[in-house]
HTML snippet that shows the backbone in 3Dmol.js (N, CA, C, O; Angstrom):
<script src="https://3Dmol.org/build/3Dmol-min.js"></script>
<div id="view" style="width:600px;height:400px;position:relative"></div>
<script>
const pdb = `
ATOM      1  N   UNK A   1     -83.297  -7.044  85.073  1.00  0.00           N
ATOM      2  CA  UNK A   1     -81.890  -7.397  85.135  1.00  0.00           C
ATOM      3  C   UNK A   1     -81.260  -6.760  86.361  1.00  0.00           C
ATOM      4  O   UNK A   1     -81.874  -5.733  86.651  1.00  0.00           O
ATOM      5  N   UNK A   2     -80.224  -7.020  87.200  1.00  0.00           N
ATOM      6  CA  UNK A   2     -79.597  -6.721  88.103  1.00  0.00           C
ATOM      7  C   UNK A   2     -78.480  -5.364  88.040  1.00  0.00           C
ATOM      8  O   UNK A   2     -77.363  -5.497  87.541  1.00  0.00           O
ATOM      9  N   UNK A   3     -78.784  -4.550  88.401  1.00  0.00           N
ATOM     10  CA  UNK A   3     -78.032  -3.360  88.529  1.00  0.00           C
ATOM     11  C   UNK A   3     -76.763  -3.576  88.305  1.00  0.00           C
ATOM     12  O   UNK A   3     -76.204  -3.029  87.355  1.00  0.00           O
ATOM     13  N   UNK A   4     -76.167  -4.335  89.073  1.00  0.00           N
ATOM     14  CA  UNK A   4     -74.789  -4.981  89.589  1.00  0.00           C
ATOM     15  C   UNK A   4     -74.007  -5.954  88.603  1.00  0.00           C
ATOM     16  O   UNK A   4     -73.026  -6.496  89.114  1.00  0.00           O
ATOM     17  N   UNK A   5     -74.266  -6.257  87.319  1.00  0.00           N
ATOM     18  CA  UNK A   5     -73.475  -7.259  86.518  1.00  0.00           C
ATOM     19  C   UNK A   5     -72.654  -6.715  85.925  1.00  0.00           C
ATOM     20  O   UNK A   5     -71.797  -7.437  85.417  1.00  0.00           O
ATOM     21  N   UNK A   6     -72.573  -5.590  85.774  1.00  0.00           N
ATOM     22  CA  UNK A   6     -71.411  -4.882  85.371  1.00  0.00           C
ATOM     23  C   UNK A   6     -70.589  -4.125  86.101  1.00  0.00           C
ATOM     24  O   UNK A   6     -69.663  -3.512  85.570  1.00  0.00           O
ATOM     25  N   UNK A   7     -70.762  -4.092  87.023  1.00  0.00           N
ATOM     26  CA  UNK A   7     -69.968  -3.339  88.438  1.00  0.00           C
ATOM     27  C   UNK A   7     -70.014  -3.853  90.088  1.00  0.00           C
ATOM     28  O   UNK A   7     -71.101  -4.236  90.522  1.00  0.00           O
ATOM     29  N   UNK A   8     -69.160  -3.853  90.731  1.00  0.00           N
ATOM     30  CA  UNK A   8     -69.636  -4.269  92.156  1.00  0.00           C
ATOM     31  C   UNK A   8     -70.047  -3.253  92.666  1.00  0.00           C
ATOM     32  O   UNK A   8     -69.825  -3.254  93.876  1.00  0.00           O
ATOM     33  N   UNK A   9     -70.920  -1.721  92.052  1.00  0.00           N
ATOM     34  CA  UNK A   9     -71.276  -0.827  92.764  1.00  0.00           C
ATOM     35  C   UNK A   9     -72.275  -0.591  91.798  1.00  0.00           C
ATOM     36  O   UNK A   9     -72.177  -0.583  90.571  1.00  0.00           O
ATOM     37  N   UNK A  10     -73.744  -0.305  92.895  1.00  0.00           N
ATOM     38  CA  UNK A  10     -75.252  -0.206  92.610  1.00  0.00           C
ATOM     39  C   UNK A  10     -74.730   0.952  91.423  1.00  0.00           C
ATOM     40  O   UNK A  10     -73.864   1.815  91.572  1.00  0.00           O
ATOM     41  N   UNK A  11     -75.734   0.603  89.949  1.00  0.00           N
ATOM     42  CA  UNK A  11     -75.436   1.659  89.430  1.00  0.00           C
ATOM     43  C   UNK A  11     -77.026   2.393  88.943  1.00  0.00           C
ATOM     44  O   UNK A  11     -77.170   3.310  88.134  1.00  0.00           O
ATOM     45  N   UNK A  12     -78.138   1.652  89.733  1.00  0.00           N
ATOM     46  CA  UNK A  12     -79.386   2.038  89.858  1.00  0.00           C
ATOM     47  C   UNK A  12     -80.500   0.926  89.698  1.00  0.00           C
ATOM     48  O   UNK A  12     -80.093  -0.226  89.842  1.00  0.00           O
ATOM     49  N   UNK A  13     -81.925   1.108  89.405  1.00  0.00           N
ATOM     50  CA  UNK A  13     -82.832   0.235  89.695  1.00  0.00           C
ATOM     51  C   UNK A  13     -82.201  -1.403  89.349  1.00  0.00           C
ATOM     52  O   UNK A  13     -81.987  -2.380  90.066  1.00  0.00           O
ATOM     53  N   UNK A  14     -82.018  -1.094  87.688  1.00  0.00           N
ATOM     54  CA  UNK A  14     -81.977  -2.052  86.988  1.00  0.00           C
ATOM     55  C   UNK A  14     -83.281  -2.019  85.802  1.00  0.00           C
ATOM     56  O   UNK A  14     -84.170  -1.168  85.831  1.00  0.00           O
ATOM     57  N   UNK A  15     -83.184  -3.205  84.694  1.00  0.00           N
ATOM     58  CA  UNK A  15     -84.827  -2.877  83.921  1.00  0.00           C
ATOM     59  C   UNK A  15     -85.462  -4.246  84.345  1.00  0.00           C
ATOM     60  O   UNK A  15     -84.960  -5.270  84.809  1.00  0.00           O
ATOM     61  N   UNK A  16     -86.824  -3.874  84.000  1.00  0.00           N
ATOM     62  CA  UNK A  16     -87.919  -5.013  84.236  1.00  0.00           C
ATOM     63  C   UNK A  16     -87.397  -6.264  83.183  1.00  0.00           C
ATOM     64  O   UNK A  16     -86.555  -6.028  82.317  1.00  0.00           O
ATOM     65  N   UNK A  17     -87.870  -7.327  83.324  1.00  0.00           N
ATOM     66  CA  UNK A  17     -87.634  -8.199  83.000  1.00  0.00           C
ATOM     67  C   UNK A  17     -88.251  -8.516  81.363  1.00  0.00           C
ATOM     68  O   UNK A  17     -89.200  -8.119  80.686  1.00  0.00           O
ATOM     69  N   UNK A  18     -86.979  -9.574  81.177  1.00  0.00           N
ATOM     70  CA  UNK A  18     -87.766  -9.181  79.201  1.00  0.00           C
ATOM     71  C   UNK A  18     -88.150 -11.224  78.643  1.00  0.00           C
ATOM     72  O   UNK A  18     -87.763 -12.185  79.307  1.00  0.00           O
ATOM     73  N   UNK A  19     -88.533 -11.269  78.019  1.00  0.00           N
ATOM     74  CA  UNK A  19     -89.152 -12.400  77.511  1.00  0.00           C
ATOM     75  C   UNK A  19     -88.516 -12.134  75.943  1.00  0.00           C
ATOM     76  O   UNK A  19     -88.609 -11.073  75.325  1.00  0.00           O
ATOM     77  N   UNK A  20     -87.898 -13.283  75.506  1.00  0.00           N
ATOM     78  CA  UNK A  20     -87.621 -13.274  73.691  1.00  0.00           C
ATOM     79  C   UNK A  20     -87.813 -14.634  73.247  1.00  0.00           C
ATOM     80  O   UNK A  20     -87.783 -15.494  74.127  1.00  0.00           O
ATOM     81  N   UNK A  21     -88.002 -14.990  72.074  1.00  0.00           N
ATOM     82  CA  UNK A  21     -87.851 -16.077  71.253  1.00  0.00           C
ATOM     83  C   UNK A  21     -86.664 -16.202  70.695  1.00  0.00           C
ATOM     84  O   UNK A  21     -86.319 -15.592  69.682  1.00  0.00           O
ATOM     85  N   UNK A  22     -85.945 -17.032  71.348  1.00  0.00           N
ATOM     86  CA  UNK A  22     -84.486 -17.512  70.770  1.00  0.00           C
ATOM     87  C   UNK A  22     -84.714 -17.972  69.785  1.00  0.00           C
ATOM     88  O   UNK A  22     -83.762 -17.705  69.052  1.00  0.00           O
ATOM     89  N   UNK A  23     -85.702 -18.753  69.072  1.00  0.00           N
ATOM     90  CA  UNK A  23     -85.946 -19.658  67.894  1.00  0.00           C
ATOM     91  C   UNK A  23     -85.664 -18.341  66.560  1.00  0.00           C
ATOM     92  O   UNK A  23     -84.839 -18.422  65.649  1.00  0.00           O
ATOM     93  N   UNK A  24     -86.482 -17.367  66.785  1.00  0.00           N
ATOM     94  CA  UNK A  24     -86.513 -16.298  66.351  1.00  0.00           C
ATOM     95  C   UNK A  24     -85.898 -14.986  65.650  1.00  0.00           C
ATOM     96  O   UNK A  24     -85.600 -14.498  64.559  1.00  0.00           O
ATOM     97  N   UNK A  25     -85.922 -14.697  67.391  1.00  0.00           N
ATOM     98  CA  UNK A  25     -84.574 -13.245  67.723  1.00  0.00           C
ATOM     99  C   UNK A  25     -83.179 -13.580  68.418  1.00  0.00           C
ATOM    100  O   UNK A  25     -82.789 -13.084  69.475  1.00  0.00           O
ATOM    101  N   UNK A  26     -82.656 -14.291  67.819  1.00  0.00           N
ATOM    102  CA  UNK A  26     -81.281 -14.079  68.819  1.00  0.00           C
ATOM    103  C   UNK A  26     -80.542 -12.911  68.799  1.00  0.00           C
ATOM    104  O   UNK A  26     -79.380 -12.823  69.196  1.00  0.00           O
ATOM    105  N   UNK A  27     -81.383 -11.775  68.216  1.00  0.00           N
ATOM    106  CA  UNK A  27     -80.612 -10.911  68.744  1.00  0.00           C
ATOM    107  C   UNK A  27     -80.863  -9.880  69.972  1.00  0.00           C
ATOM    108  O   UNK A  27     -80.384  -8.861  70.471  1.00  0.00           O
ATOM    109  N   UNK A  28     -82.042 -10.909  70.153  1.00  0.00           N
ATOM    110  CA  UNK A  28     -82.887 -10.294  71.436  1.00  0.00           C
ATOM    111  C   UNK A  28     -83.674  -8.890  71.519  1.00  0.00           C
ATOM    112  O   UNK A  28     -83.869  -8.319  72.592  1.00  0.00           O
ATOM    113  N   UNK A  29     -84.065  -8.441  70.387  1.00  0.00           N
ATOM    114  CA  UNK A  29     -84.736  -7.185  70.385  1.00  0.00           C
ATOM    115  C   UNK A  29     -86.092  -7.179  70.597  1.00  0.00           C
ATOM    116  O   UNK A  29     -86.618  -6.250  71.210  1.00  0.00           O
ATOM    117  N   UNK A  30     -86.785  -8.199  70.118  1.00  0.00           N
ATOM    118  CA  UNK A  30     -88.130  -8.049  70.557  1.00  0.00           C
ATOM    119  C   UNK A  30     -88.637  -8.391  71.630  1.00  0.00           C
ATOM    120  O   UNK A  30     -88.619  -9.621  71.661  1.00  0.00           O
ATOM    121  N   UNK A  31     -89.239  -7.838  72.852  1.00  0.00           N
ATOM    122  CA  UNK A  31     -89.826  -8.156  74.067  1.00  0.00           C
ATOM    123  C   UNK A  31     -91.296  -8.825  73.583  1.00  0.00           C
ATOM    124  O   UNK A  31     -92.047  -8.177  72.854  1.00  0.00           O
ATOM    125  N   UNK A  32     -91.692 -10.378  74.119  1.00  0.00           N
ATOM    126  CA  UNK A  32     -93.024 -10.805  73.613  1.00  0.00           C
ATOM    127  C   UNK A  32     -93.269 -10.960  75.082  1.00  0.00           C
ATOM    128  O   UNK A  32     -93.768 -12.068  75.279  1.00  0.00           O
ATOM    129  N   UNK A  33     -93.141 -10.408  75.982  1.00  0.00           N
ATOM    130  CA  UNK A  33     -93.437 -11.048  77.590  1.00  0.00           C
ATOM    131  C   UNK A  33     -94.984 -10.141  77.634  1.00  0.00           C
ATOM    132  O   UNK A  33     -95.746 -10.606  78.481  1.00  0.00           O
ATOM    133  N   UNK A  34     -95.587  -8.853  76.804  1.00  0.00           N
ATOM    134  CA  UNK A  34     -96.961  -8.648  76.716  1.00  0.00           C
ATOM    135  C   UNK A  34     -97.778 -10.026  76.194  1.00  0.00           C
ATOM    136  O   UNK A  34     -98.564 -10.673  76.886  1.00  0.00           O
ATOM    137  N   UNK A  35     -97.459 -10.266  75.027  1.00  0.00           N
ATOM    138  CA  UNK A  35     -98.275 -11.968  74.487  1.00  0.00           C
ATOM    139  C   UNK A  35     -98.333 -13.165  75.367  1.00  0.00           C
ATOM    140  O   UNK A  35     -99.275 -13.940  75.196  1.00  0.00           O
ATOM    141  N   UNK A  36     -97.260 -13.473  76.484  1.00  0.00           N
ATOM    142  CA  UNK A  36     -96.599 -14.422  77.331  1.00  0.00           C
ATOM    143  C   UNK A  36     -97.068 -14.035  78.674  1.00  0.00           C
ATOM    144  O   UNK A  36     -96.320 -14.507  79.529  1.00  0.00           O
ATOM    145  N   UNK A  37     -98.209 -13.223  79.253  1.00  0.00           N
ATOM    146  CA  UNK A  37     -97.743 -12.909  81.018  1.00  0.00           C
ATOM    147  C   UNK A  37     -97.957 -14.072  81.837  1.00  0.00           C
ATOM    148  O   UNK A  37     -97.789 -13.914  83.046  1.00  0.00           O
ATOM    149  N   UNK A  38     -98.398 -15.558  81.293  1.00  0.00           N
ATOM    150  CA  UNK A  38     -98.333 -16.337  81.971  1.00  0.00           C
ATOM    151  C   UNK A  38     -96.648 -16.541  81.864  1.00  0.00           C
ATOM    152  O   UNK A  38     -96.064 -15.687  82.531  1.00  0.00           O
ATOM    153  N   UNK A  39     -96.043 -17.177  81.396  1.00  0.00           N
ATOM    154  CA  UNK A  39     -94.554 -16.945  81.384  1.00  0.00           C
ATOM    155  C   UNK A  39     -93.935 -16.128  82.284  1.00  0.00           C
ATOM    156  O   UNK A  39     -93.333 -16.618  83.239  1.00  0.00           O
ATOM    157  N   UNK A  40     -94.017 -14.660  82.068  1.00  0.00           N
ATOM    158  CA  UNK A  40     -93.581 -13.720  82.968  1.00  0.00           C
ATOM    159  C   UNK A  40     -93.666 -14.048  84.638  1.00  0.00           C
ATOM    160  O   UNK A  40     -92.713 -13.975  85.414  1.00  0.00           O
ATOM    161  N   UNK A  41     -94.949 -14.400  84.954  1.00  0.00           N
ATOM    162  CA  UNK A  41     -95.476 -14.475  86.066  1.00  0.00           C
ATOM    163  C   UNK A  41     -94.926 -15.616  86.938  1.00  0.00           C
ATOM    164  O   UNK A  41     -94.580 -15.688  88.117  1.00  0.00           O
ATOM    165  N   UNK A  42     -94.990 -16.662  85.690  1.00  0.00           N
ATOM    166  CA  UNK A  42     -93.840 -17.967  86.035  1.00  0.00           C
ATOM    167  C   UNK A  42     -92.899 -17.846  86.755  1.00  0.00           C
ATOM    168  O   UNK A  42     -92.729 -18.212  87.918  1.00  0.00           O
ATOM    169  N   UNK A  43     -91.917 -17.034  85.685  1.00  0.00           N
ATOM    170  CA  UNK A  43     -90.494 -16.264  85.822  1.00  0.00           C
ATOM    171  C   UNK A  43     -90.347 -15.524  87.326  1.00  0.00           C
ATOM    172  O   UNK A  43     -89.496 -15.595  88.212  1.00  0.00           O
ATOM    173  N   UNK A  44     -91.628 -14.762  87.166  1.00  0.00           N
ATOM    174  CA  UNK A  44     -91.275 -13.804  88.428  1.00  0.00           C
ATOM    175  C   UNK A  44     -91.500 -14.607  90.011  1.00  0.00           C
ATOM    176  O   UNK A  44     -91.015 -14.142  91.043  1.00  0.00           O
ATOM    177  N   UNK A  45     -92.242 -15.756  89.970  1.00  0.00           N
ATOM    178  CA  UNK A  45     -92.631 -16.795  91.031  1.00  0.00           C
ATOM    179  C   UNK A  45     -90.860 -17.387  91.338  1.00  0.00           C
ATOM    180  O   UNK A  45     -90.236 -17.194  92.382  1.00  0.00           O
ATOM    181  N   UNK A  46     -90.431 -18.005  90.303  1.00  0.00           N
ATOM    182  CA  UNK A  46     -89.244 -18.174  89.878  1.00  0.00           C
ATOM    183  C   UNK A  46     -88.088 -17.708  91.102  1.00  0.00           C
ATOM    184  O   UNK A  46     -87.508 -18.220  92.059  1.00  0.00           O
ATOM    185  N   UNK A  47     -88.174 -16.343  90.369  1.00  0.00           N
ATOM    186  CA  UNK A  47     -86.658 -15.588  90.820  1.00  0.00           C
ATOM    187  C   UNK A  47     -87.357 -15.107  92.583  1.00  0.00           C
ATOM    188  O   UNK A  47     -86.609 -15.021  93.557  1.00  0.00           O
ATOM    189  N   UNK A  48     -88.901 -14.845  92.661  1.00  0.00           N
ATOM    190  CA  UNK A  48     -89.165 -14.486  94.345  1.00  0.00           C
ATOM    191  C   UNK A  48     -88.747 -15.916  94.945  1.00  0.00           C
ATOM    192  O   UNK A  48     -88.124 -15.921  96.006  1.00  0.00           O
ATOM    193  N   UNK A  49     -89.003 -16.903  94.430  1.00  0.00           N
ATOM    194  CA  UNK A  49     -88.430 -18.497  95.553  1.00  0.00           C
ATOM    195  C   UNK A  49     -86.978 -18.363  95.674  1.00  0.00           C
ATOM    196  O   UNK A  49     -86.306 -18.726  96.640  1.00  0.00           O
ATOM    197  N   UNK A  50     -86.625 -17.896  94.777  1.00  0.00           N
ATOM    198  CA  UNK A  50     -84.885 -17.880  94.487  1.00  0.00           C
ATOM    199  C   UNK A  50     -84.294 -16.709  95.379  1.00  0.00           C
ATOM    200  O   UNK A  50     -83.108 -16.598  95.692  1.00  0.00           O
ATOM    201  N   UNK A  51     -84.856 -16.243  95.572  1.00  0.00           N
ATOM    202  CA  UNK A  51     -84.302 -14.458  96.617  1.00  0.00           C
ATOM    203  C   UNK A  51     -84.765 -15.191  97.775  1.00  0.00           C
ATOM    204  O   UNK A  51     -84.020 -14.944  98.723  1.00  0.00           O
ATOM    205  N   UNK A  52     -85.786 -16.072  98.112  1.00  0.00           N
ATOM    206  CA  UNK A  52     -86.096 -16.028  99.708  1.00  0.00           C
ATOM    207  C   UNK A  52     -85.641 -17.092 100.505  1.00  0.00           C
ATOM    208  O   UNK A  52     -85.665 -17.290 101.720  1.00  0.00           O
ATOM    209  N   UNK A  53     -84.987 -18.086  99.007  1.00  0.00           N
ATOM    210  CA  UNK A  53     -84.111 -19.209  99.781  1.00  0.00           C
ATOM    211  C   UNK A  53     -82.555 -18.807  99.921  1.00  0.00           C
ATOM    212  O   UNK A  53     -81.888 -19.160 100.893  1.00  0.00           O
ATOM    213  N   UNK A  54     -82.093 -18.114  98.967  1.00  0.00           N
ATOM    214  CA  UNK A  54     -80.733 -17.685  98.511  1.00  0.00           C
ATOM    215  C   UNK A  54     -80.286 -16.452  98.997  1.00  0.00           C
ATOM    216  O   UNK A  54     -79.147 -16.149  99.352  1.00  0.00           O
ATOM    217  N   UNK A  55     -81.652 -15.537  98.971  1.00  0.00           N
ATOM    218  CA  UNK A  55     -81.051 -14.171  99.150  1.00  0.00           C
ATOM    219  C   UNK A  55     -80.534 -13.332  98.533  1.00  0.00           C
ATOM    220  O   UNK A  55     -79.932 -13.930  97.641  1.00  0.00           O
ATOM    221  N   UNK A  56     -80.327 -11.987  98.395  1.00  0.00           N
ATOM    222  CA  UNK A  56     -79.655 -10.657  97.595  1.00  0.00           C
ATOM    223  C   UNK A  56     -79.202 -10.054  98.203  1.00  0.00           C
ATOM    224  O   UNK A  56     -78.698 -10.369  99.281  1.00  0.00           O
ATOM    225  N   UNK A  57     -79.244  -8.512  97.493  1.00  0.00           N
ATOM    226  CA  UNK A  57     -78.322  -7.766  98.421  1.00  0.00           C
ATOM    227  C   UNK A  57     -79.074  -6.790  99.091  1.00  0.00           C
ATOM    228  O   UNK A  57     -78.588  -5.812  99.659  1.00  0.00           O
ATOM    229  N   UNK A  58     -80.532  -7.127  99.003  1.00  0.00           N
ATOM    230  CA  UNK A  58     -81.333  -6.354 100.130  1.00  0.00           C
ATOM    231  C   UNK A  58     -82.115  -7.382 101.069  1.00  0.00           C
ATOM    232  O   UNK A  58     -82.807  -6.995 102.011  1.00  0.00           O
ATOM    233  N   UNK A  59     -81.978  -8.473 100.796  1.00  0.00           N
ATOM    234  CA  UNK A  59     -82.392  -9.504 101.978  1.00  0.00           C
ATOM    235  C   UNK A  59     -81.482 -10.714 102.285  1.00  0.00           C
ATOM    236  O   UNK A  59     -80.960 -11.226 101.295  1.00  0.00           O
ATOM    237  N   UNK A  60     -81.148 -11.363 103.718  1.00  0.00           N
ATOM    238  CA  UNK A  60     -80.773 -12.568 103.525  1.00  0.00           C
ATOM    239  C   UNK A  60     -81.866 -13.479 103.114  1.00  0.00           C
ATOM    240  O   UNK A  60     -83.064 -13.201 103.148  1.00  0.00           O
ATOM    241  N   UNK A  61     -81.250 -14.778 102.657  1.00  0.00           N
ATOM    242  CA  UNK A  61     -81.809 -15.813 102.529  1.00  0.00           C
ATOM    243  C   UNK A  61     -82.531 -17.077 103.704  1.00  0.00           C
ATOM    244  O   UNK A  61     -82.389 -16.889 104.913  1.00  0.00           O
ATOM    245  N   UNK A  62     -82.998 -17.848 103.385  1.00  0.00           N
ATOM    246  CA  UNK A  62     -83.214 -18.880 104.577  1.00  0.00           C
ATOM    247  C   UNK A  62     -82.124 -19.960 104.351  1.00  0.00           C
ATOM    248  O   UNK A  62     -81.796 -20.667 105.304  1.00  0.00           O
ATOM    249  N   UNK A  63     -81.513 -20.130 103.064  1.00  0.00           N
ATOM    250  CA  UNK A  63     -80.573 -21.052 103.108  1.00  0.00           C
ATOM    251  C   UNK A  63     -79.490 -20.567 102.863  1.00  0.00           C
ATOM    252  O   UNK A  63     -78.458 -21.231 102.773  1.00  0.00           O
ATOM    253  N   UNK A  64     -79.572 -19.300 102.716  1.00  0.00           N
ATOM    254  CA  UNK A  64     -77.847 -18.571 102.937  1.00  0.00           C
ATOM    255  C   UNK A  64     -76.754 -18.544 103.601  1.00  0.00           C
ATOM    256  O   UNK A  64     -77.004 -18.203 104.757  1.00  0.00           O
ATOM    257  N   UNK A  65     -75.338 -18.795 103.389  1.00  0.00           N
ATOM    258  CA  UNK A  65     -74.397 -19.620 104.544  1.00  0.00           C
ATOM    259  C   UNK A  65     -73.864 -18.234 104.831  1.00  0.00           C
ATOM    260  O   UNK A  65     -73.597 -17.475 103.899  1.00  0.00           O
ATOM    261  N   UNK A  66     -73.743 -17.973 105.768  1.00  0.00           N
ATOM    262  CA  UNK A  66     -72.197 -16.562 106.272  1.00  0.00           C
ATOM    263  C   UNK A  66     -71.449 -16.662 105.600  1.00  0.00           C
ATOM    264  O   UNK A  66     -70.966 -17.784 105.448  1.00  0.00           O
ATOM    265  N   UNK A  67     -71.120 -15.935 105.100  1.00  0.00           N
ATOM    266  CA  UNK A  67     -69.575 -15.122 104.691  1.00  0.00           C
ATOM    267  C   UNK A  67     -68.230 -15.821 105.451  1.00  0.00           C
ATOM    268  O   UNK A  67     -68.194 -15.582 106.658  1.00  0.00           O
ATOM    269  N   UNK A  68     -67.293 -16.517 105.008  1.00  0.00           N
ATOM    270  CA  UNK A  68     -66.008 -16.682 105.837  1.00  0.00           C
ATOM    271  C   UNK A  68     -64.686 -15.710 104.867  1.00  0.00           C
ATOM    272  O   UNK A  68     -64.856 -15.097 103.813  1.00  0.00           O
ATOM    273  N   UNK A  69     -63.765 -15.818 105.448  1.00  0.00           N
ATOM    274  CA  UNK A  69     -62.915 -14.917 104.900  1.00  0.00           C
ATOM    275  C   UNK A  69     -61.833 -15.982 105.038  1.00  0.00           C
ATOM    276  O   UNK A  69     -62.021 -16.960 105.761  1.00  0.00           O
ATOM    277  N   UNK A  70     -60.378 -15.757 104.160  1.00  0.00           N
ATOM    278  CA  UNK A  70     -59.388 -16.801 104.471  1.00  0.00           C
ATOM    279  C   UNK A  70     -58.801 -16.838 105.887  1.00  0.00           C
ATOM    280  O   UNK A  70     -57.881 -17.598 106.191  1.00  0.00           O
ATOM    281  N   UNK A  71     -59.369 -15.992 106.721  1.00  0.00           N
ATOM    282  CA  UNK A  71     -58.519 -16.132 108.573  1.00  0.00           C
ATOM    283  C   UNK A  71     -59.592 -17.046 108.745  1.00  0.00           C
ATOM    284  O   UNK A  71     -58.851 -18.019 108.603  1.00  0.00           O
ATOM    285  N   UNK A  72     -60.919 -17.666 108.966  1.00  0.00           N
ATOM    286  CA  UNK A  72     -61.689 -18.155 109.241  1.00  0.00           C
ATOM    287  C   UNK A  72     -61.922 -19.552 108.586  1.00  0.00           C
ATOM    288  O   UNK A  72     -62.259 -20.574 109.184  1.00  0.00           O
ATOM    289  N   UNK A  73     -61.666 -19.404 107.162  1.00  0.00           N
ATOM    290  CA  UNK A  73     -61.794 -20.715 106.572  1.00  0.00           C
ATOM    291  C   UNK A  73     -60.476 -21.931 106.580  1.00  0.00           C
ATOM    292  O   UNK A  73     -59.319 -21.549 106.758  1.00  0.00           O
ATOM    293  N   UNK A  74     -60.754 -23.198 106.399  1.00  0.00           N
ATOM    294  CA  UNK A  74     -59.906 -23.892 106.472  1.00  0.00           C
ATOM    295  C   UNK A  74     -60.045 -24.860 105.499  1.00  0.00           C
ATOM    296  O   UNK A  74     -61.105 -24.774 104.879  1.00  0.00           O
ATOM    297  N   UNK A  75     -58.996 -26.131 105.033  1.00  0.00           N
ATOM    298  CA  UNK A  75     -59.171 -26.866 104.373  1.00  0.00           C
ATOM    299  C   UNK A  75     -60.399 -27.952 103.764  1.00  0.00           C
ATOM    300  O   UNK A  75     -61.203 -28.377 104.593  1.00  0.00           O
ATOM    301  N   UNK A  76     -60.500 -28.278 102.700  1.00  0.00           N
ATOM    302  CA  UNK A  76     -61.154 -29.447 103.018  1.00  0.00           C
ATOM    303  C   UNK A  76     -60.345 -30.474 102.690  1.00  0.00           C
ATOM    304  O   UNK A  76     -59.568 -30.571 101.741  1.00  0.00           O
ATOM    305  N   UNK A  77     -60.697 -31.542 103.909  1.00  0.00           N
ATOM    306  CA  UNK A  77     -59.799 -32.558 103.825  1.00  0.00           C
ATOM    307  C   UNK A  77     -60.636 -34.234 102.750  1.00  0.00           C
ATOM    308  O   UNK A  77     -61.862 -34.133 102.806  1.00  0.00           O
ATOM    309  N   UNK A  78     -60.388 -34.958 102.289  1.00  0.00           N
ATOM    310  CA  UNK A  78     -60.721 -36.203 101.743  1.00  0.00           C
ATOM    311  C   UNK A  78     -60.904 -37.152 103.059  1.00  0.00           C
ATOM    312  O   UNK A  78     -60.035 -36.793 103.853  1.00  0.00           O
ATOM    313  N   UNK A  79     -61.540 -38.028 103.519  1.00  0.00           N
ATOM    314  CA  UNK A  79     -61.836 -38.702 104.841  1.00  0.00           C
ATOM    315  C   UNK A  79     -60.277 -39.740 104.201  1.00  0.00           C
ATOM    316  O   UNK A  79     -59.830 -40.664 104.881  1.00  0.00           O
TER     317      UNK A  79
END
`;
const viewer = $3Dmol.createViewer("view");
viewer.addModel(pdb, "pdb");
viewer.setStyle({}, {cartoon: {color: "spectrum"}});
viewer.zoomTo();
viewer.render();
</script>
């Protein structure tokens, strides 16, 4: 999980990633991602395509746009 969803300031690693059966546990307590590491591995293929097109906050992306701010940005107009 991401350090950062509860704060806009790093509040450390974050935890490894968890696997549950919604059918199941909705209350999300049991981790089955040991029974599942094809899943996991999925997952983790997943979120590395997703960081290297998109980017975080320790790498840019390849399809990541700059930052504009409201002095820089402007309307969009309808043709």
């Amino acid at each position: 999980t991401h350090p950062r969803w509860t704060s806009p300031e790093p509040t450390g690693k974050g935890r490894p990633g968890m696997l549950v059966n919604l059918a199941k546990d909705l209350k999300e307590k049991e981790d089955v991602s040991a029974a599942h590491p094809e899943v996991m591995k999925k997952m983790k293929q997943y979120a590395a395509s997703a960081i290297a097109e998109l980017g975080n906050d320790a790498s840019d992306g390849s399809e990541q746009r700059p930052a504009t701010d409201l002095k820089s940005s402007v309307p969009m107009l309808l043709p």
